[in-house]
N, CA, C and O atoms as a GROMACS GRO file, in nm:
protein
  576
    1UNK      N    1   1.924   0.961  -4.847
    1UNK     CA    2   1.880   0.986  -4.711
    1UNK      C    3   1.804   0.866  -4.654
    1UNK      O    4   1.836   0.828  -4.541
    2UNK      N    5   1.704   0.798  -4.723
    2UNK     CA    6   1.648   0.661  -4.682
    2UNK      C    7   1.747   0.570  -4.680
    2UNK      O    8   1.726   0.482  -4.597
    3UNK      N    9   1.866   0.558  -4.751
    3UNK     CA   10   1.962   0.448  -4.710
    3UNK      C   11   2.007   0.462  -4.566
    3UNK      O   12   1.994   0.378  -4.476
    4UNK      N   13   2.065   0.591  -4.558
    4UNK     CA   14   2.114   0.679  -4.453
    4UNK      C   15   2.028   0.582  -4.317
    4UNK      O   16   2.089   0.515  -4.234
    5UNK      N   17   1.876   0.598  -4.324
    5UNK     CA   18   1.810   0.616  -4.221
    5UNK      C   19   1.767   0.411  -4.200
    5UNK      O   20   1.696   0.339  -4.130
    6UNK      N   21   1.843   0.400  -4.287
    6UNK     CA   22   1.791   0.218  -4.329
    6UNK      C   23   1.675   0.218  -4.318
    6UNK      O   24   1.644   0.132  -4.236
    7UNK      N   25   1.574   0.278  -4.365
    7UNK     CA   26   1.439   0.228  -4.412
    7UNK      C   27   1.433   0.265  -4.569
    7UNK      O   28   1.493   0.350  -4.633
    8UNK      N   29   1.334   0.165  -4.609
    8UNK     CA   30   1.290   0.160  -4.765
    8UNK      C   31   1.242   0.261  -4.782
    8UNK      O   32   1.176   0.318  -4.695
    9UNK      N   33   1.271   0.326  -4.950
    9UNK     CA   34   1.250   0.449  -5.008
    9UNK      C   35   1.053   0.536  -5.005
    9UNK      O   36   1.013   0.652  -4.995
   10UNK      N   37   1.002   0.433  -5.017
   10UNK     CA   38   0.852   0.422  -5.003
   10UNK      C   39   0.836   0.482  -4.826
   10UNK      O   40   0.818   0.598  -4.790
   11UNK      N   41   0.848   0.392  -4.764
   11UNK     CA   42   0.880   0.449  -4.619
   11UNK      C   43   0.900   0.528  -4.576
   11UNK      O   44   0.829   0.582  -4.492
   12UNK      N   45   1.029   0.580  -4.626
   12UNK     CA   46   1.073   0.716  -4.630
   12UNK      C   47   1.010   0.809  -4.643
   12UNK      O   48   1.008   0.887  -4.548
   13UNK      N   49   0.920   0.848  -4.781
   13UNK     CA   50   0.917   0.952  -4.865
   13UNK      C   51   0.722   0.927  -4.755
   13UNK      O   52   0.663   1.031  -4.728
   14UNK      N   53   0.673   0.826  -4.724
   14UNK     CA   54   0.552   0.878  -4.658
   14UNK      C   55   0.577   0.881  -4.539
   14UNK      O   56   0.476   0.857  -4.472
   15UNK      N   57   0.714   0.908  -4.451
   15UNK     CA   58   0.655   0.958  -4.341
   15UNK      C   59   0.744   1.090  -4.306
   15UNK      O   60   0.778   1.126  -4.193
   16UNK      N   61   0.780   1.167  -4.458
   16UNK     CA   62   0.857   1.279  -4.489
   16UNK      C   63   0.738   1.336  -4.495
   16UNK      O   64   0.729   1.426  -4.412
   17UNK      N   65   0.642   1.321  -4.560
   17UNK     CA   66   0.513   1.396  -4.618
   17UNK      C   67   0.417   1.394  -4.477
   17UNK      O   68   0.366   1.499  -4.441
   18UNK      N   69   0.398   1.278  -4.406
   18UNK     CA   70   0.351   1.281  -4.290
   18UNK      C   71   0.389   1.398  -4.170
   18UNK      O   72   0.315   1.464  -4.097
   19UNK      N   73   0.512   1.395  -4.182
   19UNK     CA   74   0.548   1.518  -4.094
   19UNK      C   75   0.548   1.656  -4.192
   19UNK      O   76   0.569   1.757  -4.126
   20UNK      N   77   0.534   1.674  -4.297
   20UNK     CA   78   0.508   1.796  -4.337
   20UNK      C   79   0.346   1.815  -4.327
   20UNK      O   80   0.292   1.925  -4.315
   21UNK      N   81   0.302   1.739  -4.330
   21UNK     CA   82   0.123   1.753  -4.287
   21UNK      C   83   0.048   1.764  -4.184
   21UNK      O   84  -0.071   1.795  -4.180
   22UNK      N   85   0.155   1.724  -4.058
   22UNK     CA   86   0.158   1.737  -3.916
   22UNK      C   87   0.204   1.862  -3.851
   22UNK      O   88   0.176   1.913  -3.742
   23UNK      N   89   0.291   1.902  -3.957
   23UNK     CA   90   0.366   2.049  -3.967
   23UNK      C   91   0.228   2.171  -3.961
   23UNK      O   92   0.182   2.250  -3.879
   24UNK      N   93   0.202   2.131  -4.086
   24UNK     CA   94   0.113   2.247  -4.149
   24UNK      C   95  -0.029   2.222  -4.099
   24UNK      O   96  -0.119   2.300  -4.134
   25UNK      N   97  -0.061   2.092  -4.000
   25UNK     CA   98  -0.208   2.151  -3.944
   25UNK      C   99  -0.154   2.163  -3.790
   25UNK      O  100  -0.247   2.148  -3.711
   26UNK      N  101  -0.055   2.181  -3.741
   26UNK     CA  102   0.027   2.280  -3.615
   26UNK      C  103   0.028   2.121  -3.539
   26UNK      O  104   0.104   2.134  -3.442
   27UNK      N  105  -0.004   2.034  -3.541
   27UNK     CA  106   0.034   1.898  -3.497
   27UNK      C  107   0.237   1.855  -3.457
   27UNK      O  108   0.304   1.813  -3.551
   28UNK      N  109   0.285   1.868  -3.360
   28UNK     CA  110   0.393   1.757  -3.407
   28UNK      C  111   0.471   1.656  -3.482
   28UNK      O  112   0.403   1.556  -3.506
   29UNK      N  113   0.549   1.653  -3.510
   29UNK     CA  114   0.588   1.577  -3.620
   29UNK      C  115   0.615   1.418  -3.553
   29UNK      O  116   0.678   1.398  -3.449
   30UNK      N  117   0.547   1.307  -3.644
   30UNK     CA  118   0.563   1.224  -3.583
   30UNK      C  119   0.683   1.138  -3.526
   30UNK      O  120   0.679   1.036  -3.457
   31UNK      N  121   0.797   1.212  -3.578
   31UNK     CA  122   0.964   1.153  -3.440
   31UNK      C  123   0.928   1.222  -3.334
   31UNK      O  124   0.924   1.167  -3.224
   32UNK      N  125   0.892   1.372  -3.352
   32UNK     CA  126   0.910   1.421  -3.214
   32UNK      C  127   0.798   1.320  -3.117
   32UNK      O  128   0.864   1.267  -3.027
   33UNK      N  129   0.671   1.284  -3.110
   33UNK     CA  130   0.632   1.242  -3.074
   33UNK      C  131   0.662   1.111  -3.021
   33UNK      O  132   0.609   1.078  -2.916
   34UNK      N  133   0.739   1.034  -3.079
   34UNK     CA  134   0.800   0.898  -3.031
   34UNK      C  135   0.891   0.938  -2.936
   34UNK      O  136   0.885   0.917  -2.815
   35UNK      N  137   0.963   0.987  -2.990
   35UNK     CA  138   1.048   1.046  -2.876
   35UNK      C  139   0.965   1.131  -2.709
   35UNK      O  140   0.980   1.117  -2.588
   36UNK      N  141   0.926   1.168  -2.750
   36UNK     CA  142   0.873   1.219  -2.657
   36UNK      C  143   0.762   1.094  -2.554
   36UNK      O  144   0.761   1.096  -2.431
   37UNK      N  145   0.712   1.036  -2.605
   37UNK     CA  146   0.651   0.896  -2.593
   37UNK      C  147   0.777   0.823  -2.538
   37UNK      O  148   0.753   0.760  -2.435
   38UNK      N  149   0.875   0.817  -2.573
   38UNK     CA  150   0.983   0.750  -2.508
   38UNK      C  151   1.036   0.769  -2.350
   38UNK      O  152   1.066   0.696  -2.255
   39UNK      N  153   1.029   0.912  -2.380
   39UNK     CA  154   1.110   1.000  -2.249
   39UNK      C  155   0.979   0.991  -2.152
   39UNK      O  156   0.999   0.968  -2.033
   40UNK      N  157   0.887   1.003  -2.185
   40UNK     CA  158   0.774   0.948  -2.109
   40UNK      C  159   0.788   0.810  -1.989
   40UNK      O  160   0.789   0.808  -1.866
   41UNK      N  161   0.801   0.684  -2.117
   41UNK     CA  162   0.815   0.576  -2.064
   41UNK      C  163   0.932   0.563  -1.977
   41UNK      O  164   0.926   0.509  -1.867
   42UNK      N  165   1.008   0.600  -2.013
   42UNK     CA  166   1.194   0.618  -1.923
   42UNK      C  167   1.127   0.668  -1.763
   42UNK      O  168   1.122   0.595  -1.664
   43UNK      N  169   1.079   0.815  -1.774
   43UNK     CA  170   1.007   0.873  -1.667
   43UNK      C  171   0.918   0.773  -1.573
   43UNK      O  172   0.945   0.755  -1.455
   44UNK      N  173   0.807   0.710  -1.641
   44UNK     CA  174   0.715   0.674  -1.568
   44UNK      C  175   0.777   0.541  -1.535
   44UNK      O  176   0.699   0.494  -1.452
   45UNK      N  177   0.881   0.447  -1.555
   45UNK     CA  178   0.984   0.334  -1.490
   45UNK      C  179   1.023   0.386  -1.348
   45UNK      O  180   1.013   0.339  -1.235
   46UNK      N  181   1.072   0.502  -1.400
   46UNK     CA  182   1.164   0.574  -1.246
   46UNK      C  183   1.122   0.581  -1.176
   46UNK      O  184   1.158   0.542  -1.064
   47UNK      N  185   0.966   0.665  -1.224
   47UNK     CA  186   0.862   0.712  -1.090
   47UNK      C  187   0.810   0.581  -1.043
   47UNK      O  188   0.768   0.583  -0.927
   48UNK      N  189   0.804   0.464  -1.107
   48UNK     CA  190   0.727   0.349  -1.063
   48UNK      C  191   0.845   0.318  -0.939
   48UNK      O  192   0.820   0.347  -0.822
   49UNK      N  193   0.970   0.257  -0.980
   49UNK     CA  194   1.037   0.209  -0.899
   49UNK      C  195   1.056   0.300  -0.805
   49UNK      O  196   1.052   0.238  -0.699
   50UNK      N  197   1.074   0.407  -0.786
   50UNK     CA  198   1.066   0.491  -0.664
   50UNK      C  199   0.903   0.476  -0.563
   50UNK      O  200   0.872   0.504  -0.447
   51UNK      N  201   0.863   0.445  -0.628
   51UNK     CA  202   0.748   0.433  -0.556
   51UNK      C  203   0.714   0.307  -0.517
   51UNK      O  204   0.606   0.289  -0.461
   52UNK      N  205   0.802   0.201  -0.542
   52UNK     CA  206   0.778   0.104  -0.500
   52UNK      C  207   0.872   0.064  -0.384
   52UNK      O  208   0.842  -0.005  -0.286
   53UNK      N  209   1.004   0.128  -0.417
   53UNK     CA  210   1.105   0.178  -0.264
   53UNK      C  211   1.072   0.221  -0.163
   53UNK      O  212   1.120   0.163  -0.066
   54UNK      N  213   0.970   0.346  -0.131
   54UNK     CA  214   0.941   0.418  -0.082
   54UNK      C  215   0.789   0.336   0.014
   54UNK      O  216   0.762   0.356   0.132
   55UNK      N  217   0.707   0.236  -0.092
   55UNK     CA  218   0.612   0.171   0.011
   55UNK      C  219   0.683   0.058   0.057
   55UNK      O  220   0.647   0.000   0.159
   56UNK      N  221   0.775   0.023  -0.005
   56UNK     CA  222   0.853  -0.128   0.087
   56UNK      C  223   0.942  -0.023   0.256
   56UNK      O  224   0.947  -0.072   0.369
   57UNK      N  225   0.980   0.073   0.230
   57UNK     CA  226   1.025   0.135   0.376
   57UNK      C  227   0.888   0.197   0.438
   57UNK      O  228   0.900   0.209   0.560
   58UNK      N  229   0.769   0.237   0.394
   58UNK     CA  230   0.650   0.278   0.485
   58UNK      C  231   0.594   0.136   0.505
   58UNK      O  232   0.525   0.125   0.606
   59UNK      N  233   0.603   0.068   0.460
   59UNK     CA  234   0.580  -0.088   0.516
   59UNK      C  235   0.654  -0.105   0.588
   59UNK      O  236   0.610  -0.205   0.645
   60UNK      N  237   0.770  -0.073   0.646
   60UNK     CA  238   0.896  -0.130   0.794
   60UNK      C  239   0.834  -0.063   0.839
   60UNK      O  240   0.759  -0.127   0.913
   61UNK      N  241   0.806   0.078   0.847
   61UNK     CA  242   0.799   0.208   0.908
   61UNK      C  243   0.688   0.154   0.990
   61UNK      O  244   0.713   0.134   1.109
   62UNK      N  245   0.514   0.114   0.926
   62UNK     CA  246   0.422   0.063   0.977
   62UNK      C  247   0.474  -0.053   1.056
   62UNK      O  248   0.418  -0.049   1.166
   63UNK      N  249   0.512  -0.101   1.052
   63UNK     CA  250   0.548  -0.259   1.101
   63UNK      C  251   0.616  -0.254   1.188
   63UNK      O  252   0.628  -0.357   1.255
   64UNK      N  253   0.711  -0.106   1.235
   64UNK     CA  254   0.809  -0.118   1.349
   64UNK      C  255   0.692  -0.014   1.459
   64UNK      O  256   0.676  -0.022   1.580
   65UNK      N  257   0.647   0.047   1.391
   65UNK     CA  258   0.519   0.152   1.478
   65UNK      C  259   0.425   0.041   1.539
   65UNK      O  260   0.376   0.081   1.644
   66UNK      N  261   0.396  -0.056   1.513
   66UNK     CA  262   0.303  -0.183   1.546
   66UNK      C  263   0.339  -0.214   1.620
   66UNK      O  264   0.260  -0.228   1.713
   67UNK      N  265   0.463  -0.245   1.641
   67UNK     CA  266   0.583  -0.335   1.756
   67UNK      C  267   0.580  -0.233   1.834
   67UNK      O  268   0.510  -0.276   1.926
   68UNK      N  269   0.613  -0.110   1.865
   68UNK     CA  270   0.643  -0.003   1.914
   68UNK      C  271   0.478   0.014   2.002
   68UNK      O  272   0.459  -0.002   2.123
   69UNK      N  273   0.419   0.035   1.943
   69UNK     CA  274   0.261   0.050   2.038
   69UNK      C  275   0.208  -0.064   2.086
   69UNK      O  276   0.103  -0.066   2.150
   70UNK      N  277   0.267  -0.153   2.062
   70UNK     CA  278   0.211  -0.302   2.141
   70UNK      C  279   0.267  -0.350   2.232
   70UNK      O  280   0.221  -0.431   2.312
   71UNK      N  281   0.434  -0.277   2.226
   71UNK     CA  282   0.513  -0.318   2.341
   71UNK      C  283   0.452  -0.352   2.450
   71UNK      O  284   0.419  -0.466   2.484
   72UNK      N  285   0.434  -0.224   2.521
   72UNK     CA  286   0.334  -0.300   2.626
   72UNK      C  287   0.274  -0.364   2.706
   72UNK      O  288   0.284  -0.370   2.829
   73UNK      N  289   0.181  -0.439   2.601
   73UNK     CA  290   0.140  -0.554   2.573
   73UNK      C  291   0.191  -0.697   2.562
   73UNK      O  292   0.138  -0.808   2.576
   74UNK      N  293   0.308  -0.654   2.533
   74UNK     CA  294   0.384  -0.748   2.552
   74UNK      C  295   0.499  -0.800   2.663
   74UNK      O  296   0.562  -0.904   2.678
   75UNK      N  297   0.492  -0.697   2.719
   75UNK     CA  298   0.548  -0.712   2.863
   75UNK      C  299   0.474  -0.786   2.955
   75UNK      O  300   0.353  -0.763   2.958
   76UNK      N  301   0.538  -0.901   3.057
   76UNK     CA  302   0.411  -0.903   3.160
   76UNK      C  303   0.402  -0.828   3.279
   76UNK      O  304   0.299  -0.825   3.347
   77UNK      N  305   0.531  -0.751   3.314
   77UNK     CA  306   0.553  -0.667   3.392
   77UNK      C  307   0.575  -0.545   3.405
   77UNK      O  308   0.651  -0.504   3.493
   78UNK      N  309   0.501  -0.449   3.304
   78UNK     CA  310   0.453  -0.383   3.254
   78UNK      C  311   0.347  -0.231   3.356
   78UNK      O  312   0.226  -0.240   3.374
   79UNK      N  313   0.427  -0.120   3.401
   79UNK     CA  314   0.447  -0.076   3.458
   79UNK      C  315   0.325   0.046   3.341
   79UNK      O  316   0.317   0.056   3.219
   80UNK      N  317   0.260   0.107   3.443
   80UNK     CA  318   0.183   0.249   3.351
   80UNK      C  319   0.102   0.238   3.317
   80UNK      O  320   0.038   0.138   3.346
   81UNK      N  321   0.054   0.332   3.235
   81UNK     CA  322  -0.066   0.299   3.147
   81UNK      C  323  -0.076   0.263   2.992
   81UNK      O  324  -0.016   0.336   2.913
   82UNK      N  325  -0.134   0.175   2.956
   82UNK     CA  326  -0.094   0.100   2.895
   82UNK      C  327  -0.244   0.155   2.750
   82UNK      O  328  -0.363   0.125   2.754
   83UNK      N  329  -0.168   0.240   2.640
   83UNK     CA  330  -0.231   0.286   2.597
   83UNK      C  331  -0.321   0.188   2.453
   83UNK      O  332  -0.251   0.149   2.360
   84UNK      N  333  -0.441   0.165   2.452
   84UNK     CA  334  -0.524   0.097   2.417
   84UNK      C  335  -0.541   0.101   2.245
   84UNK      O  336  -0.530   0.214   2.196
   85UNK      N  337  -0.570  -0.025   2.139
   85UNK     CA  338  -0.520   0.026   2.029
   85UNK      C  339  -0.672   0.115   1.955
   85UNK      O  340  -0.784   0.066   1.948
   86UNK      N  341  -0.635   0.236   1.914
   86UNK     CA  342  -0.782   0.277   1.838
   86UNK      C  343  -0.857   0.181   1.758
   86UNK      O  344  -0.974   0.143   1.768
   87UNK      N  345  -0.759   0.150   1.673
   87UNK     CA  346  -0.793   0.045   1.536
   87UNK      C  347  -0.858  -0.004   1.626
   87UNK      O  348  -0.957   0.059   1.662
   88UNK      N  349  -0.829  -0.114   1.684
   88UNK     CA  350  -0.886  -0.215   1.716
   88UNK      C  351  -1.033  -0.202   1.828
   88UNK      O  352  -1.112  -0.292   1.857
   89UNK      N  353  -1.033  -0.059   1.873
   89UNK     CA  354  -1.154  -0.033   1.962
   89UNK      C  355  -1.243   0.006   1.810
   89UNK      O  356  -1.337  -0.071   1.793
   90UNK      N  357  -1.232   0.083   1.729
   90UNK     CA  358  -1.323   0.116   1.654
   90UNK      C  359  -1.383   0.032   1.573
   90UNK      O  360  -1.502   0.036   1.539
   91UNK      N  361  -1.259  -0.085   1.524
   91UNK     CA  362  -1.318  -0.198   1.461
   91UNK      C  363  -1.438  -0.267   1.524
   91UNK      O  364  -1.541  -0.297   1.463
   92UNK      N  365  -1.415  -0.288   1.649
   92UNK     CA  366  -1.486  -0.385   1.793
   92UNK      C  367  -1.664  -0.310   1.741
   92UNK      O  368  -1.764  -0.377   1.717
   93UNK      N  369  -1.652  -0.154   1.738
   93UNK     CA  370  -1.767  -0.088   1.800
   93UNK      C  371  -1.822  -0.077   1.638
   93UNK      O  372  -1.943  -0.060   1.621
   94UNK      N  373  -1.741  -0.087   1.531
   94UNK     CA  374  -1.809  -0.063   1.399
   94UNK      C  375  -1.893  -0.227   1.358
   94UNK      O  376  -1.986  -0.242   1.280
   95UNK      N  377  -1.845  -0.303   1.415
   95UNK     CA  378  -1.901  -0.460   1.358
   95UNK      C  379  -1.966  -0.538   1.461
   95UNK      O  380  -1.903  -0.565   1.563
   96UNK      N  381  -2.088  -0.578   1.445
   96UNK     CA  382  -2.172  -0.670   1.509
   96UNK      C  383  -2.082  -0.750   1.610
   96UNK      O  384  -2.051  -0.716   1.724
   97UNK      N  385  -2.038  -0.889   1.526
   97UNK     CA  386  -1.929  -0.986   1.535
   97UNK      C  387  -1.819  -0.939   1.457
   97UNK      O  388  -1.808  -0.879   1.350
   98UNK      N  389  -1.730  -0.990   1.557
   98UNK     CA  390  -1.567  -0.982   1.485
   98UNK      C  391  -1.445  -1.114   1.534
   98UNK      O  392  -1.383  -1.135   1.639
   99UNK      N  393  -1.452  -1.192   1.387
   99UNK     CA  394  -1.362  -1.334   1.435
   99UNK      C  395  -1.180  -1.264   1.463
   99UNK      O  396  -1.137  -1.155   1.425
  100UNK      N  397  -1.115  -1.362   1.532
  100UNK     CA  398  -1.001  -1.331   1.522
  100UNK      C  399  -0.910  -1.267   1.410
  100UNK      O  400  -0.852  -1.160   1.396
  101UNK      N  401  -0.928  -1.401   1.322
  101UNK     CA  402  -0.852  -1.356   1.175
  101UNK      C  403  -0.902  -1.237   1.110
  101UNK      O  404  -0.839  -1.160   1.037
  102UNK      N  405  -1.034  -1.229   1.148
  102UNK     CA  406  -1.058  -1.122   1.043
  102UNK      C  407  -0.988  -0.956   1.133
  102UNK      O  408  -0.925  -0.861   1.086
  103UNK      N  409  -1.019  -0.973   1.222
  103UNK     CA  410  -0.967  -0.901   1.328
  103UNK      C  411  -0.816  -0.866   1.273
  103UNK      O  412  -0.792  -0.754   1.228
  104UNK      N  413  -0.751  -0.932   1.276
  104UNK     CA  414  -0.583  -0.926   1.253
  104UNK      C  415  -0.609  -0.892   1.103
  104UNK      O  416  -0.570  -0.779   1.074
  105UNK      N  417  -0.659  -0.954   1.013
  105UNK     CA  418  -0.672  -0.868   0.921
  105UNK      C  419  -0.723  -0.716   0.874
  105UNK      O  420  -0.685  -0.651   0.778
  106UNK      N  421  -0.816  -0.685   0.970
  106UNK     CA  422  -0.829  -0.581   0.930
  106UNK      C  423  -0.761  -0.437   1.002
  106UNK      O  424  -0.781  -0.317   0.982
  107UNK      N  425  -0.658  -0.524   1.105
  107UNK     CA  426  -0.536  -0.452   1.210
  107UNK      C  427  -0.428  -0.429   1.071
  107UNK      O  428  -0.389  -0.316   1.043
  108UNK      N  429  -0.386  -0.551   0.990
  108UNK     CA  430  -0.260  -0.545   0.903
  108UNK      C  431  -0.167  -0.664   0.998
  108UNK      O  432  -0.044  -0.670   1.000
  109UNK      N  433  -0.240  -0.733   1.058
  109UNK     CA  434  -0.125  -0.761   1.116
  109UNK      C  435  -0.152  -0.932   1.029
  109UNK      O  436  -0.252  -0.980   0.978
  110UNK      N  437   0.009  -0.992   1.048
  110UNK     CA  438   0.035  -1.117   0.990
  110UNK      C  439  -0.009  -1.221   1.080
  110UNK      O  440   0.048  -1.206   1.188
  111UNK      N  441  -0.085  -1.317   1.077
  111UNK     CA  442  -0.146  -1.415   1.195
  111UNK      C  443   0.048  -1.489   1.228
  111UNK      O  444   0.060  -1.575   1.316
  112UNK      N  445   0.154  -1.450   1.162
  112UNK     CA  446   0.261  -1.527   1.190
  112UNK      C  447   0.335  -1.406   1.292
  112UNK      O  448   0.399  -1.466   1.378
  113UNK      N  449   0.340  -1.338   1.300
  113UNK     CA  450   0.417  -1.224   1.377
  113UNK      C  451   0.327  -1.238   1.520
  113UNK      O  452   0.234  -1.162   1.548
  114UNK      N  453   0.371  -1.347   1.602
  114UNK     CA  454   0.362  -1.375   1.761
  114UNK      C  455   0.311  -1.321   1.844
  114UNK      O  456   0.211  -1.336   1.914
  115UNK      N  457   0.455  -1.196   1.824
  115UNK     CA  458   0.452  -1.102   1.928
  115UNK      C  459   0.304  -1.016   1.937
  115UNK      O  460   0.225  -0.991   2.028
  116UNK      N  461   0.310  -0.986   1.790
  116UNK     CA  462   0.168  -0.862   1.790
  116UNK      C  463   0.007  -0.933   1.826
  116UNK      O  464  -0.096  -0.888   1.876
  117UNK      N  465   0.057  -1.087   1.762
  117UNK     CA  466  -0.088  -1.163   1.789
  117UNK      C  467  -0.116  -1.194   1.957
  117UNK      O  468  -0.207  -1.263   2.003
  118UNK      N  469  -0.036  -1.141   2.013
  118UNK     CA  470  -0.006  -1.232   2.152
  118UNK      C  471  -0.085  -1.041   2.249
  118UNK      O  472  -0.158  -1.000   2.339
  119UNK      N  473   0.014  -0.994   2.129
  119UNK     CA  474  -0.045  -0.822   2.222
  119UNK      C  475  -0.218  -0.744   2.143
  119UNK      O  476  -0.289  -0.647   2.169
  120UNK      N  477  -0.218  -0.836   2.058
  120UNK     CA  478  -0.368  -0.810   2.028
  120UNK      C  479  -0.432  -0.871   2.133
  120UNK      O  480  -0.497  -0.802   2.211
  121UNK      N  481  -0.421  -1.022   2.151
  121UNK     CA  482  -0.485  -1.129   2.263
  121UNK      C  483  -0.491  -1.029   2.397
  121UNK      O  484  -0.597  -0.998   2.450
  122UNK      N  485  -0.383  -0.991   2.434
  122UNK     CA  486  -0.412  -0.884   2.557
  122UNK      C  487  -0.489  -0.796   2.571
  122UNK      O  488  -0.567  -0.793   2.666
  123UNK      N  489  -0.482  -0.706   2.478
  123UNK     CA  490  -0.585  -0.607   2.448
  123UNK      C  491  -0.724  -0.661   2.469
  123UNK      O  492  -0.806  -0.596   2.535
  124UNK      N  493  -0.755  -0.786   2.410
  124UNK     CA  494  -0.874  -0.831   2.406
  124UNK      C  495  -0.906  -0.892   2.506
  124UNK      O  496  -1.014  -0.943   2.477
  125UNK      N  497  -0.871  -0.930   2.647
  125UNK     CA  498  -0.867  -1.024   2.720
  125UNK      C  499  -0.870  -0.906   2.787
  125UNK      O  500  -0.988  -0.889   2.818
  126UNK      N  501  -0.814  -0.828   2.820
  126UNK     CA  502  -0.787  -0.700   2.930
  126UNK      C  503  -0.979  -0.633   2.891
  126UNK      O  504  -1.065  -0.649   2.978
  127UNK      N  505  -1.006  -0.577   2.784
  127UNK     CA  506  -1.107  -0.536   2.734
  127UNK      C  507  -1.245  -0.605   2.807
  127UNK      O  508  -1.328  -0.557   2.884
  128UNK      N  509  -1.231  -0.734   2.748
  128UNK     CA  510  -1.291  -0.866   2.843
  128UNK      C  511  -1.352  -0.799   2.949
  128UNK      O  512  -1.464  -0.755   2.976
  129UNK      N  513  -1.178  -0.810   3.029
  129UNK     CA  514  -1.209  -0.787   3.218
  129UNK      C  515  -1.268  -0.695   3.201
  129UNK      O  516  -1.383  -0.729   3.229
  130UNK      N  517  -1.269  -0.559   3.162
  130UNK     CA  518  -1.332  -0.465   3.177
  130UNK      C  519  -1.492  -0.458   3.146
  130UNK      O  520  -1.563  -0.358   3.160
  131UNK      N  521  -1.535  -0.590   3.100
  131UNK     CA  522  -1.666  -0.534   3.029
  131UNK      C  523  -1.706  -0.483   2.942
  131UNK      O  524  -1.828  -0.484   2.927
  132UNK      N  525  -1.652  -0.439   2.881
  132UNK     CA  526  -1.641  -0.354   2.727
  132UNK      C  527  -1.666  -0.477   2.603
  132UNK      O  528  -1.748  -0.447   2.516
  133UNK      N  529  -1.614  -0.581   2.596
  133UNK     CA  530  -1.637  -0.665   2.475
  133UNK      C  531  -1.699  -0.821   2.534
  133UNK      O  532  -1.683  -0.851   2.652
  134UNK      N  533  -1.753  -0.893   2.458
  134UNK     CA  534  -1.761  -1.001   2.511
  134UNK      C  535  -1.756  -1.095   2.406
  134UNK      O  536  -1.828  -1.071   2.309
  135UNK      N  537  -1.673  -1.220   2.406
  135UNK     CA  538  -1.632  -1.352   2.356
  135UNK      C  539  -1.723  -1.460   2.358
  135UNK      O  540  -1.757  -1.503   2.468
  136UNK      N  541  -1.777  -1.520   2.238
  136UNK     CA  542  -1.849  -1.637   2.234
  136UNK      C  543  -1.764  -1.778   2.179
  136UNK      O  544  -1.809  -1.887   2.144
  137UNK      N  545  -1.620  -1.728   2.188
  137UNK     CA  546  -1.545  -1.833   2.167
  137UNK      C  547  -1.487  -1.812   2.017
  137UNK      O  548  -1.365  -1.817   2.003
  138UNK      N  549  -1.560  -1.792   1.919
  138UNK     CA  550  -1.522  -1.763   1.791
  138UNK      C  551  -1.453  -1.618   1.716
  138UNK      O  552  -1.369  -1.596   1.629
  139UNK      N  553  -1.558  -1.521   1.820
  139UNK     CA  554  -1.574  -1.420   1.754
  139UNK      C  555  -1.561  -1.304   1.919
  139UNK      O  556  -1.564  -1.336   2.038
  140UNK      N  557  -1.550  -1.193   1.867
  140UNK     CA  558  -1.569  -1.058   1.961
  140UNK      C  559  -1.732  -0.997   1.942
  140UNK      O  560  -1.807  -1.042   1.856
  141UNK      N  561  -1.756  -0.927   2.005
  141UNK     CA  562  -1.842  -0.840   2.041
  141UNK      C  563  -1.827  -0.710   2.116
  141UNK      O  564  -1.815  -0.729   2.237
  142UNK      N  565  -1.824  -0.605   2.084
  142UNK     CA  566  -1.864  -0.469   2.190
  142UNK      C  567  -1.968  -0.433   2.234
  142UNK      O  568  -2.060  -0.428   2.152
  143UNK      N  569  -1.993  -0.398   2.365
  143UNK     CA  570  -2.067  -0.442   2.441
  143UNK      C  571  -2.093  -0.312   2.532
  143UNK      O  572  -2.197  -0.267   2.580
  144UNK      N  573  -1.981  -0.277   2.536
  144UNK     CA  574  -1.964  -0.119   2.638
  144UNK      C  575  -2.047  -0.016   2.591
  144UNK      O  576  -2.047   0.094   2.647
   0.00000   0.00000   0.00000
C-alpha cells in the first residue's frame, strides 16, 4: 500500500496511525483536511477574482456617473439648473483650507481627466460668484 501511495514505508505507517488518532479523539483525518484546505483555496481564487471583476466595472460605473453629473458643467451653453456637486460642497465646509489637488483627490477624480477637472473649476468659480467660497490663489475656503 506505501508503494501504491509512493511514499516511504515509515511515512506511511505514521500517518496511518495519525489518522487513526484523529479518528478516535473525533478530530478529522489528516487527508480529509488537506483536501478540504484545498477546496478552500480553489474557492477563495474564484471569490478573489470575481471580486476583482466586479470593482474594475464599479470603477467604470463611478467614472461614467462623474461624467454624467458634471456634464453640465461642461457645457458652456448650458440651459437649467445646474445641479451642484455634494462631495465637493461638503468637502469645502468640512476643511479650513482646501488645495486643488487635494480637492480632486479627495473627489476621486484623476488631475488627467480634463473634462471633470475643467467641471470641478466651474463649480468652483460659479461658487466664487456666489459668495459661498473664497480663493487665495492656492487653496479654497467656505465662507457661506
Amino acid at each position: 500500500m506505501a508503494e501504491k501511495a509512493k511514499t516511504p514505508l515509515s511515512a506511511w505507517c505514521v500517518s496511518i496511525i495519525e489518522e487513526r488518532l484523529a479518528e478516535e479523539e473525533g478530530s478529522q483525518p489528516r487527508r480529509k483536511l488537506l483536501k478540504d484546505m484545498e477546496t478552500l483555496k480553489a474557492e477563495n481564487k474564484t471569490l478573489r477574482d470575481d471580486l476583482r471583476q466586479k470593482e474594475i466595472v464599479l470603477e467604470r460605473y463611478e467614472s461614467e456617473l462623474k461624467r454624467y453629473r458634471s456634464q453640465p458643467f461642461m457645457e458652456e451653453d448650458y440651459r437649467g439648473l445646474r445641479p451642484y456637486s455634494e462631495d465637493l460642497i461638503r468637502i469645502l465646509k468640512d476643511r479650513d483650507h482646501v488645495d486643488s489637488y487635494r480637492l480632486l483627490e479627495e473627489l476621486g477624480i484623476d488631475p488627467r481627466e480634463s473634462e471633470l477637472v475643467k467641471a470641478v473649476s466651474r463649480q468652483l468659480e460659479e461658487l466664487e460668484g456666489y459668495k459661498l467660497i473664497k480663493s487665495d490663489g492656492r487653496s479654497w475656503r467656505w465662507i457661506g
